[in-house]
C-alpha positions as CSV (number, residue, x, y, z in Angstrom):
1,X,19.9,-17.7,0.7
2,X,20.8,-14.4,2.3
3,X,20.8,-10.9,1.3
4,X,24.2,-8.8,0.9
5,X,25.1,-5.1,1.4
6,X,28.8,-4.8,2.1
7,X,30.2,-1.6,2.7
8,X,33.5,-2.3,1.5
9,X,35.3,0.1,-1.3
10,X,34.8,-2.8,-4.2
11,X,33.1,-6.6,-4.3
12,X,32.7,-9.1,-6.6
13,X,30.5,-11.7,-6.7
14,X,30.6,-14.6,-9.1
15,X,27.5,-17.5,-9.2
16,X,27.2,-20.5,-11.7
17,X,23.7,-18.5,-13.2
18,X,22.2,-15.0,-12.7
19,X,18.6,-14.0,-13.4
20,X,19.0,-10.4,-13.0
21,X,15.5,-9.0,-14.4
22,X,17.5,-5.7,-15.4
23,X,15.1,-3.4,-16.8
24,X,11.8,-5.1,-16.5
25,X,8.8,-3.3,-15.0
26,X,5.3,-4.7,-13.6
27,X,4.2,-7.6,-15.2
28,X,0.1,-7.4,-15.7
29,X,-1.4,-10.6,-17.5
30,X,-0.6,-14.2,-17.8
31,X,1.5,-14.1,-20.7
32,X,3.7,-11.1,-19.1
33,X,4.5,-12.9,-16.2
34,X,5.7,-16.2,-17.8
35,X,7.6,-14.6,-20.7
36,X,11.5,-15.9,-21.2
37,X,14.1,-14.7,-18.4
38,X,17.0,-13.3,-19.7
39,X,20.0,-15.4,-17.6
40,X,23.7,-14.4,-17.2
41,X,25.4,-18.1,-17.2
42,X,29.0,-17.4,-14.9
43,X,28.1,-14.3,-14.6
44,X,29.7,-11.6,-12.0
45,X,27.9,-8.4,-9.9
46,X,30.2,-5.9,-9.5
47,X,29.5,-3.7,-5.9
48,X,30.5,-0.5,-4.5
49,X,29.9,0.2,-1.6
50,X,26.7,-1.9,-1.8
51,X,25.3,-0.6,-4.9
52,X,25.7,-2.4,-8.3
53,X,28.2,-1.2,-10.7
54,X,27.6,-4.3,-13.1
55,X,26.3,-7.4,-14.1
56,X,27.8,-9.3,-16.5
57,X,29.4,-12.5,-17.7
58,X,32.6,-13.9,-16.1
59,X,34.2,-13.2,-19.1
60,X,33.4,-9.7,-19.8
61,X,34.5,-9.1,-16.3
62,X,38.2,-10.7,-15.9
63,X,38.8,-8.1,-19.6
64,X,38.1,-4.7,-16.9
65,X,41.0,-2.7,-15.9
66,X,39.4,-2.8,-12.5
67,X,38.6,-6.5,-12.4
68,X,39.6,-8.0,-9.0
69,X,41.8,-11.6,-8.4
70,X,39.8,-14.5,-8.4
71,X,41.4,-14.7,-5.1
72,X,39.4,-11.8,-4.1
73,X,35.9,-12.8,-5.3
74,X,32.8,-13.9,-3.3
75,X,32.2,-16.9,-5.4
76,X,29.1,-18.0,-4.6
77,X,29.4,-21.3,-6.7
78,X,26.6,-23.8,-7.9
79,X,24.2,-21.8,-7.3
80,X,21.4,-19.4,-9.2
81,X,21.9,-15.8,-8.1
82,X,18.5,-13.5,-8.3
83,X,17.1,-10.2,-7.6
84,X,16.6,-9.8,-3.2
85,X,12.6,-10.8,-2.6
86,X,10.0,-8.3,-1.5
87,X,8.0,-9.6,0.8
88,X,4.9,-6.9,0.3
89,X,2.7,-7.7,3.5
90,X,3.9,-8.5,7.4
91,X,2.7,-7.5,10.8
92,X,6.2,-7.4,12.5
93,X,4.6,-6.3,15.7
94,X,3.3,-9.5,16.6
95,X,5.9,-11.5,16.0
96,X,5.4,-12.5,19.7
97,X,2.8,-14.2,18.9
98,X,3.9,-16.6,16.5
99,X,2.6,-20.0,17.5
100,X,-0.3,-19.0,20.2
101,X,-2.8,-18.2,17.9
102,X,-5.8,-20.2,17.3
103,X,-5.5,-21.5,13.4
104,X,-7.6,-23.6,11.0
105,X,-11.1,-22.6,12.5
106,X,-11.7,-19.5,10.5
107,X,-11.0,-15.7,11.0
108,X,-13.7,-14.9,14.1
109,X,-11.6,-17.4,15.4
110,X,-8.2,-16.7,15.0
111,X,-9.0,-13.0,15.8
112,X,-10.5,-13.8,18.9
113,X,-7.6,-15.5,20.3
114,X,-5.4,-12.2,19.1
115,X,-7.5,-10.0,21.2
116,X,-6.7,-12.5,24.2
117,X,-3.1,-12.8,23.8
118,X,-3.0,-8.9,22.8
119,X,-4.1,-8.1,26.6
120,X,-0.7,-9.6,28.0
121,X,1.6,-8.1,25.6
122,X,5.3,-9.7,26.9
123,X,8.3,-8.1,27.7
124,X,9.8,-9.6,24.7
125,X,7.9,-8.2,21.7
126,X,10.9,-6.3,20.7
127,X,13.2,-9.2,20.7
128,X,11.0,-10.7,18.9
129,X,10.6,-8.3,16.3
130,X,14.5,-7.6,16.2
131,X,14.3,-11.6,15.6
132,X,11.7,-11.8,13.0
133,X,13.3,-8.7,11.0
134,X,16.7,-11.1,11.4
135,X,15.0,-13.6,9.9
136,X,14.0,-11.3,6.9
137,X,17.3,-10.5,6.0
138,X,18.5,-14.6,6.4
139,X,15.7,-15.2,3.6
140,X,17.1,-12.9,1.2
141,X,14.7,-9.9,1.2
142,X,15.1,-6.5,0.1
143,X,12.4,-4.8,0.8
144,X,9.5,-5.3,3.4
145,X,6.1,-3.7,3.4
146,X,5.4,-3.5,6.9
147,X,1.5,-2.7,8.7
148,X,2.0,-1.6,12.2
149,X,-0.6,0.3,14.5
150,X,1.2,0.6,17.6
151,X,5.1,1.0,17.0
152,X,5.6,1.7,13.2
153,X,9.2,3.9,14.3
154,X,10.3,0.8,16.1
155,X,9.6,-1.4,13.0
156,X,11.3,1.0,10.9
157,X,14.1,1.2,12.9
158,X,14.4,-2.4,13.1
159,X,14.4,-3.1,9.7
160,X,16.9,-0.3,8.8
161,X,19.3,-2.4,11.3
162,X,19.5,-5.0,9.5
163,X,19.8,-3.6,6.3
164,X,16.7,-3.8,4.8
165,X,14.5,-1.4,2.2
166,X,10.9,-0.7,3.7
167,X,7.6,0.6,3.3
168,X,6.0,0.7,7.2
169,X,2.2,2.0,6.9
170,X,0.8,3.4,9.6
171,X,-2.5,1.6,10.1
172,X,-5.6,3.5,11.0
173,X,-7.9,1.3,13.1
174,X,-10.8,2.2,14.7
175,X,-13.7,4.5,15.2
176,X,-12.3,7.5,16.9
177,X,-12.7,10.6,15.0
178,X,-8.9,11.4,15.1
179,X,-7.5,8.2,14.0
180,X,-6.6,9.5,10.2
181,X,-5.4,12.8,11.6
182,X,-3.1,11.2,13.9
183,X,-1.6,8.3,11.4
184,X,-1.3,11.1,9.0
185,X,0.7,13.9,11.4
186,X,2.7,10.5,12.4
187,X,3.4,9.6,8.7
188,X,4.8,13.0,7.4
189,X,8.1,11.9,10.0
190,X,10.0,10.0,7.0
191,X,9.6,9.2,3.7
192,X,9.4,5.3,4.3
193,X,6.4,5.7,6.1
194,X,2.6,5.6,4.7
195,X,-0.9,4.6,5.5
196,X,-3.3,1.6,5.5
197,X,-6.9,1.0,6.7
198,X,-6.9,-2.0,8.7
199,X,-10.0,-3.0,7.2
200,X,-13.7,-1.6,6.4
201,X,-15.5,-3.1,9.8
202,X,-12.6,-1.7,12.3
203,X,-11.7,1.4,10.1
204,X,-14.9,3.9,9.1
205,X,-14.8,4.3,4.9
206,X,-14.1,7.8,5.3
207,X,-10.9,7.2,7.3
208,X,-9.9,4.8,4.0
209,X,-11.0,7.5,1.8
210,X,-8.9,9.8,3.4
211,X,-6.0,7.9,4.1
212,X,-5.7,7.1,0.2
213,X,-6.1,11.1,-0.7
214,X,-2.9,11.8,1.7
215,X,-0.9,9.0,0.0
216,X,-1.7,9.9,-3.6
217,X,-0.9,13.7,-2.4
218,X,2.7,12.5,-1.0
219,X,3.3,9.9,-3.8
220,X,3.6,7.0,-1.5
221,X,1.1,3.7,-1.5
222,X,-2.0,3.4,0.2
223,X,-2.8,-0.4,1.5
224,X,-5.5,-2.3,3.2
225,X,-7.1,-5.5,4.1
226,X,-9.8,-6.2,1.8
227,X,-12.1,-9.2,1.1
228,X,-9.7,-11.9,3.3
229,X,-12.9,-14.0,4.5
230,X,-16.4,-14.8,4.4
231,X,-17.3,-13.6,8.1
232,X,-15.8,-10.1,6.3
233,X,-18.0,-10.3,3.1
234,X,-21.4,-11.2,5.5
235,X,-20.2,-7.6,7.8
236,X,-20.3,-5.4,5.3
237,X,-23.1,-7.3,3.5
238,X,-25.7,-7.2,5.6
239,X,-24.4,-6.8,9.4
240,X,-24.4,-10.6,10.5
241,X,-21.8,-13.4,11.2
242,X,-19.7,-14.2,13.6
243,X,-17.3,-11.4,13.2
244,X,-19.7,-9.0,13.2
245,X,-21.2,-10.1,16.7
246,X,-17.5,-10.3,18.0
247,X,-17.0,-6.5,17.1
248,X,-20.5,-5.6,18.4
249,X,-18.6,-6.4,21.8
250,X,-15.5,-4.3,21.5
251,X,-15.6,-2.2,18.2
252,X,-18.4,-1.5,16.3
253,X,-20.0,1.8,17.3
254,X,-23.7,1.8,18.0
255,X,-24.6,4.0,15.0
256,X,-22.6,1.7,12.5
257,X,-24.5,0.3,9.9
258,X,-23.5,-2.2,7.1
259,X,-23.1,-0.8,4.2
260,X,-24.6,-3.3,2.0
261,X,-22.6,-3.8,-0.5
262,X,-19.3,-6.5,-1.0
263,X,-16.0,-5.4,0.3
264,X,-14.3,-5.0,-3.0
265,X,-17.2,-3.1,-4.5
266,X,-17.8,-0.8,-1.0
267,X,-13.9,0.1,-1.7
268,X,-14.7,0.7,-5.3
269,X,-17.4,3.0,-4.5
270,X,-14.9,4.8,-2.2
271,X,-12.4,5.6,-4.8
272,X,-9.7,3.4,-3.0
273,X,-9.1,1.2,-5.8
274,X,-6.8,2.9,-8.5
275,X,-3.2,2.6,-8.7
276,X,-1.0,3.1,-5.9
277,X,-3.4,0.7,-4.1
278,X,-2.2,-2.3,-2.5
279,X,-5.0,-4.4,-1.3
280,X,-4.0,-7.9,0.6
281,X,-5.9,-10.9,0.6
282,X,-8.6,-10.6,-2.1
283,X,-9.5,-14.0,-1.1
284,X,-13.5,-13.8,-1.2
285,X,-13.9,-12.1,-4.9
286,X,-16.5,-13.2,-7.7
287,X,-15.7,-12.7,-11.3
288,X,-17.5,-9.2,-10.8
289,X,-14.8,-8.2,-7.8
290,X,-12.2,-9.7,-10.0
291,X,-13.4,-6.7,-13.0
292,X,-12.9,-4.4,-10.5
293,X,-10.2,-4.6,-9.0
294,X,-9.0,-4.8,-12.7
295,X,-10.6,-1.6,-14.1
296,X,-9.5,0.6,-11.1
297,X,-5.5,-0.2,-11.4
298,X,-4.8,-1.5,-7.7
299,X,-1.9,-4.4,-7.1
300,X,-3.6,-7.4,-4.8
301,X,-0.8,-9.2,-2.7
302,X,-1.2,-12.2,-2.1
303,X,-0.4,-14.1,1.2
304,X,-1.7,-17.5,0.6
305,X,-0.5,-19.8,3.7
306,X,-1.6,-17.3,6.2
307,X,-5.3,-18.0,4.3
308,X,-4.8,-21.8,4.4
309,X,-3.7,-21.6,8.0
310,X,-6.3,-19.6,9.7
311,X,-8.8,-21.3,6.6
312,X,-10.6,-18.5,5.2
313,X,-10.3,-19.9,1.8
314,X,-7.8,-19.5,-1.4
315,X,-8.1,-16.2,-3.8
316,X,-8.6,-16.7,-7.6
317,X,-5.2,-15.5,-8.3
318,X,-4.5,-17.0,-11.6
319,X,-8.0,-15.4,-12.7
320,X,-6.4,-12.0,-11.1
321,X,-3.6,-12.7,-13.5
322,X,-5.6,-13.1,-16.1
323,X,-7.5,-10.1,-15.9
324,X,-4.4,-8.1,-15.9
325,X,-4.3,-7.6,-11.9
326,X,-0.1,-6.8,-10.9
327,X,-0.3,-9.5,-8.3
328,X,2.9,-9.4,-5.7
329,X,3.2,-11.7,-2.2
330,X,3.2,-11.5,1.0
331,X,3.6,-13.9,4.0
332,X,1.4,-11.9,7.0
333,X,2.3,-11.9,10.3
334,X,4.0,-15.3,12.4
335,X,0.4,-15.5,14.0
336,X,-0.8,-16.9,10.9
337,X,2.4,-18.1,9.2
338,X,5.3,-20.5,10.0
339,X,8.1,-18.1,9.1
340,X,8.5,-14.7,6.8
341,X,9.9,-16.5,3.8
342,X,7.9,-14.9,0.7
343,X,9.4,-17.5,-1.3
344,X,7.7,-20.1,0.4
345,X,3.9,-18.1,-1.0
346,X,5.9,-18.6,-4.5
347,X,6.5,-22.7,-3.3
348,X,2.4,-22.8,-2.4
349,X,1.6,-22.3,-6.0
350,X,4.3,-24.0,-7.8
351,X,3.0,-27.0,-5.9
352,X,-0.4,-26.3,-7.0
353,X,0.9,-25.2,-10.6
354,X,-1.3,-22.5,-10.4
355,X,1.9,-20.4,-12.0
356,X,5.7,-21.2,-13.1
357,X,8.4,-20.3,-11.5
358,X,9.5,-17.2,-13.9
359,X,6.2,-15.2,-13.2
360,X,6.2,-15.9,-9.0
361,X,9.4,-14.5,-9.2
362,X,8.5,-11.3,-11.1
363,X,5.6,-11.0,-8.1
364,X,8.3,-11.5,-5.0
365,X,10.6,-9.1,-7.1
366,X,9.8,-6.6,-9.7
367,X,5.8,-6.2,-9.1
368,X,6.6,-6.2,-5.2
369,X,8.5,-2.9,-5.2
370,X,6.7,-1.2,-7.4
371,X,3.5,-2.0,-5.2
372,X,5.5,-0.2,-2.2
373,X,6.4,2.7,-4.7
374,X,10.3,1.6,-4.9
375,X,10.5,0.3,-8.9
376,X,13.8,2.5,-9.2
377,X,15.5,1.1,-5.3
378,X,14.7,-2.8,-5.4
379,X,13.4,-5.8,-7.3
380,X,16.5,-6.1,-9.9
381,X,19.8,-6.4,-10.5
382,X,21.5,-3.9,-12.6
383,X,23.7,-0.9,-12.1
384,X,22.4,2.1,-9.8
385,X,20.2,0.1,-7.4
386,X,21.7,-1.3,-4.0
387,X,22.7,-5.2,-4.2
388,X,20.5,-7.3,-2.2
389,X,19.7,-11.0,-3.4
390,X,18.3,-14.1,-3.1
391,X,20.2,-17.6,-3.9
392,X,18.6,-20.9,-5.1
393,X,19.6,-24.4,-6.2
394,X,21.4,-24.7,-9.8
395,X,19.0,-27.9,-10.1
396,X,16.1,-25.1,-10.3
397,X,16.8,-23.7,-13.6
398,X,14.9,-25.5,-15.3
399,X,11.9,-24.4,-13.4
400,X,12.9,-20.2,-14.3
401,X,13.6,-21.3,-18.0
């Protein structure tokens, strides 16, 4: 359960199956995302210098004129051998927190207990980060999608340390009239870099609107929070709850107004919903947000134990599914999560049987990089793209079959 880059001149690795989703692209709709997985049984990824050459059966492979000893393979044995995870949503920043937040007594809550901790900021947030982004790698990720406000070059750098694809928006939050201009100037630095709106009671709708015009003009995603829990629906509603009277204190400005409408359909109404959209959470939609977010094209990653652990509720995402939403997971930050294993969102609803194993692992893969805009770097297995991967059990095959 690791992921693999050597830079060595050749590699081969050998494992009992391989699930290699070569040439598959986003999977949109119920049947889509349960269809057959093609398998590779003794089957062999040949690596240069980290990126694949082949994939192919034992067989096939001992018959090339360039085939190494067994001797010399990384035979991984009894195990199934997959495409390297995408975990779509993390707040790496914050990994110091893991543990001291208030959970299970909503999101006014838990948010309140973030601004206290987020006055004494310790000396070891960067060890903690360099941890956490470990941690990533140990799980068998490939690519990470990253929201950071304060230290997104940091992030970045971290994660390119330990060998890992990512996608670190720069999140505009708050109500200061330079916020976008500032994320964006900050943005234009490298190519892995984008924006996101924090979400539509800390960042003003015409910050969003913006910040979604600049990505669509650079081809890179645009991602926010959106619809994660009732105190957020009640905001924007009407301008009451507890979350509201919490920003009142520290964040709302005196001329801001609700704007009366339902998160998903105050984002519509902005434009932010069409593809290259990522929007996390989704968890307070009705069947009318659920259309659309379907008409307008956007992914929704989902991050369900960080929603169970703070207890804002459960999204509706085999109804996303059915309506033809890309869905793709994420697990959040360690202030609302136990670790950053995305295959532990995937083990949430195989316990639930809310979806088989074959389609949560086209989310974590496949529909995850193309919701950062990487489709052609990550999410398979086949030659061209760099070799990261995930391992699990042999006994699980008959859960991908």
């Amino acid at each position: 359960m690791q992921s693999f880059s050597e830079n060595t001149s050749l590699t081969a690795v050998r494992a009992k199956t391989i699930l290699p989703l070569a040439g598959e692209t986003v999977a949109r709709g119920l049947d889509a995302l349960a269809r057959p997985l093609a398998r590779i049984d003794d089957g062999v990824v040949l690596v240069r210098d980290g990126v694949i050459l082949a994939v192919e059966p034992y067989t096939t492979y001992t018959r090339r004129p360039d085939a190494l000893p067994d001797a010399a393979i990384h035979d991984l044995g009894d195990v199934i051998l997959a495409p390297g995870l995408v975990n779509c949503h993390t707040h790496l920043e914050i990994s110091h927190m893991a543990g001291k937040t208030t959970l299970g007594n909503g999101f006014a809550a838990w948010v309140a207990s973030l601004v206290a901790l987020d006055r004494n900021t310790p000396g070891s947030a960067a060890t903690d980060l360099d941890a956490a982004a470990a941690s990533l790698a140990g799980y068998g990720a490939a690519c990470v999608g990253d929201i950071s406000s304060r230290m997104p070059r940091t992030v970045l750098e971290t994660l390119r340390k330990h060998g890992l694809e990512s996608r670190v928006f720069h999140e505009i939050i708050g109500h200061g009239k330079t916020a976008f201009a500032d994320a964006a100037s900050a943005a234009e630095e490298d190519a892995a870099f984008s924006l996101a709106g924090h979400a539509f009671y800390t960042t003003p709708g015409k910050a969003m609107a913006e910040a979604k015009a600049w990505c669509a003009a650079h081809a890179r995603p645009f991602s926010l929070h959106l619809a994660e829990h009732e105190d957020e629906v009640q905001c924007l509603r009407d301008g009451s709850g507890a979350l509201h009277d919490l920003l009142r204190e520290r964040v709302l400005p005196a001329s801001w107004r609700a704007p009366g409408k339902r998160p998903v359909q105050y984002a519509a109404s902005l434009g932010l919903l069409s593809p290259g959209t990522m929007a996390v959470h989704c968890v307070q939609c009705d069947e009318n947000d659920t259309a659309t977010l379907a008409a307008g094209g956007a992914a929704v990653c989902l991050c369900p134990r960080s929603n169970k652990a703070i207890n804002v509720g459960e999204a509706p995402a085999r109804a996303f599914a059915a309506a033809g939403i890309p869905l793709c997971l994420g697990t959040d930050s360690l202030a609302s999560n136990a670790d950053l294993d995305v295959w532990n969102e995937a083990e949430f609803f195989l316990k639930k049987n809310i979806f088989p194993a074959k389609a949560l692992l086209r989310m974590a893969t496949v529909n995850g990089a193309a919701a950062l805009g990487m489709a052609g770097r990550a999410g398979r297995l086949e030659k061209g793209l760099r070799f990261w991967y995930r391992t699990f059990p042999s006994e699980m095959i008959a859960l991908f079959a």
